[in-house]
N, C-alpha and C positions, 0 to 999 in steps of 0.2 A: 316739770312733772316729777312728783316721789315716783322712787323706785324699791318698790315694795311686791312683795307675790300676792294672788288673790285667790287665795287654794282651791277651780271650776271650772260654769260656762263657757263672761258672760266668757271672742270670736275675733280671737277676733278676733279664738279659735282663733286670727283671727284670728294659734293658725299660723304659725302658720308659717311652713317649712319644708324646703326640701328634702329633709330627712326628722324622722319621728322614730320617737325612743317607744320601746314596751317597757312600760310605766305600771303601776300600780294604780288599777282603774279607781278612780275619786268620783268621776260621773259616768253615770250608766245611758246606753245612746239606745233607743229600740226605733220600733221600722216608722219609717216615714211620712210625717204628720200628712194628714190630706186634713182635714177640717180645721176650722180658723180657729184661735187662741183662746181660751178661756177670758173671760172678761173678768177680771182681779176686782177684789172689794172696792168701794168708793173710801176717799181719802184725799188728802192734799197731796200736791204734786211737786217733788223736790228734785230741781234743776242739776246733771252733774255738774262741776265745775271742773274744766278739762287740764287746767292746768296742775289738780291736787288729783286726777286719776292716772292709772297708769295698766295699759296689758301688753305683758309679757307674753312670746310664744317659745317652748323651745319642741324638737322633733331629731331625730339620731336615725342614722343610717349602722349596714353593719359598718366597724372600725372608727365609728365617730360620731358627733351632736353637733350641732348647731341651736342659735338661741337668739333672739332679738326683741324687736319691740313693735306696738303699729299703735294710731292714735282713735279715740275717740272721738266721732264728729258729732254725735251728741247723744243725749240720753234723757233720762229723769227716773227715777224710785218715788212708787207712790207709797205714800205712808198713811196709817189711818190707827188712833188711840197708840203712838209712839212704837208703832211694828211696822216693819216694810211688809207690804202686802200685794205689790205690783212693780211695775217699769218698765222699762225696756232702755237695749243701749243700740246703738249703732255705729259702727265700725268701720272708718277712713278707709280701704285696704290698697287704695293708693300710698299711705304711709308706712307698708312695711319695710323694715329697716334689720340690719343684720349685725348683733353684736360681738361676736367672736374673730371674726375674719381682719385682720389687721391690713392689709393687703388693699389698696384702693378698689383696685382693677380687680382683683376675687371677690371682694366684697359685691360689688356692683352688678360682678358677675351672678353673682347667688338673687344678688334680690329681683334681677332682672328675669331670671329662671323663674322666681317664684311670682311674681306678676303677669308672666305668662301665662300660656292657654294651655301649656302642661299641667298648670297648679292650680292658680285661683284667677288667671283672665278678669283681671283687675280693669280693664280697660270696656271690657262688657259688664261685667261685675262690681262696679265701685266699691258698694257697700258692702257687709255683712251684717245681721242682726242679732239680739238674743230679746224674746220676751219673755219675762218672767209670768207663769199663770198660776202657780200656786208655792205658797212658804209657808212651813209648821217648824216647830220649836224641833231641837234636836232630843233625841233623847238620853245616846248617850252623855253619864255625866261627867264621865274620864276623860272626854275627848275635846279637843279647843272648838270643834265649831260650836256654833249657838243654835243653830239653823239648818233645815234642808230644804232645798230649792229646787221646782221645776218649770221645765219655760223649755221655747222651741228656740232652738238656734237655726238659723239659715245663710247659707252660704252658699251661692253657685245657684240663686233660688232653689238652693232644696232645702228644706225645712227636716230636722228632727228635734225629736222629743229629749232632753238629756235631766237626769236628775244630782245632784250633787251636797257636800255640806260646803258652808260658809258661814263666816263668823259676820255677824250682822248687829249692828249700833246705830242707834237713834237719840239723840242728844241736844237740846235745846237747840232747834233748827237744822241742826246738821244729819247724813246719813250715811254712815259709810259701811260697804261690804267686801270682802276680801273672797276670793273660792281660786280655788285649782280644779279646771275641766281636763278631763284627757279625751278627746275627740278623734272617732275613726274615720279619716279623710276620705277612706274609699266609699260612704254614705254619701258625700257631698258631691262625688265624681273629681273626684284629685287623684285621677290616676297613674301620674308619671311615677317608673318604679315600685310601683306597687303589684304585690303578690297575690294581689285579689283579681287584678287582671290579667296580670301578663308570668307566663311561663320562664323557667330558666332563666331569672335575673340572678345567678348566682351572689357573688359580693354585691352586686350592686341594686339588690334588695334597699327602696327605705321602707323604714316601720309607716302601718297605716295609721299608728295611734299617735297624736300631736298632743301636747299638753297646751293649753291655753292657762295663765293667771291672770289673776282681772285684782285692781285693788280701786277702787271706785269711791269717791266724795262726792255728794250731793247737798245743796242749801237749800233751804227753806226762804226764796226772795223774801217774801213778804215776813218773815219772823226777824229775818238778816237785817229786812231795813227797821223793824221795829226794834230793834238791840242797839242799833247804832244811834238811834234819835236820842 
């Protein structure tokens, strides 16, 4: 898997950390989808390829950050007249993994925390999701994304709305989009540590805001094998 940021979203959030930084919001979270997902334009359907994607989470407490990785168990971007217009990803969160802690035993320790029913109860929760239900051009022209994206992220089955930029590319078969989400876990009910629910955590406050990066490749099968022939 490249290891690349995806300056958003999608979760994979997810996500996903015992401790989250206050970050300079990139995506905006508002109150809690109840109605089902917009239906995105018709288009072809382009496969991720899990081995060229990659989301990063990191999350900071006070006096420190932590940062790691979790995998995609699968996805696709629909594409229609060479613009991503749809998709959706779906996110292993049995695969979160911790990359700062050098430590076997600390390390194991944290991701075992955070696969817990403190965090994200991974064992009732497998997955997490993001669908995308609407993408318009950016506007600004100073700025790198191309794109702004919005789609429901779910996690802990609770579903919110997050909107965000991303730099987004379509290219003889291929798709790729890059975003940085910063997501407030106390939406999703991730409440160990957190000052949204619990009193007098003094230092041992984490932030509710987690940054999720997503850097995401998708094929076009059927263009793939027609390139090869």
């Amino acid at each position: 898997m490249k290891k690349t940021a995806i300056y958003a979203s999608f979760a994979a959030a997810l996500l996903f950390t015992a401790c989250s930084e206050s970050a300079t919001e990139t995506a905006e979270t508002t109150t809690e989808v109840t109605t089902e997902a917009t239906t995105p334009a018709d288009g072809e359907s382009y496969n991720v390829v899990a081995e060229r994607s990659e989301v990063n989470w990191k999350g900071s407490k006070v006096g420190g950050e932590h940062t790691g990785n979790i995998e995609l168990q699968d996805g696709e971007l629909v594409v229609a007249n060479n613009e991503v217009v749809g998709g959706k990803l779906v996110i292993d969160m049995n695969t979160i993994t911790n990359s700062d802690i050098t430590t076997a035993e600390d390390n194991q320790k944290l991701v075992g925390h955070l696969k817990s029913d403190d965090f994200f109860g991974v064992e009732k929760y497998p997955t997490a999701t993001f669908e995308i239900t609407n993408v318009t051009a950016a506007t600004d022209p100073t700025g790198e994304a191309t794109h702004n994206v919005t789609g429901n992220l779910t996690i802990k089955e609770k579903t919110e709305q997050v909107t965000f930029p991303a730099v987004i590319n379509v290219n003889n078969g291929t798709a790729t989009a890059k975003a940085e989400v910063t997501v407030d876990r106390s939406k999703f009910d991730v409440r160990y540590g957190s000052k949204s629910f619990f009193d007098d955590l003094g230092d041992k406050v984490i932030d509710d805001n987690f940054i999720i990066t997503f850097d995401v490749t998708a094929q076009n099968n059927t263009t793939g094998a027609t390139a090869q022939q």
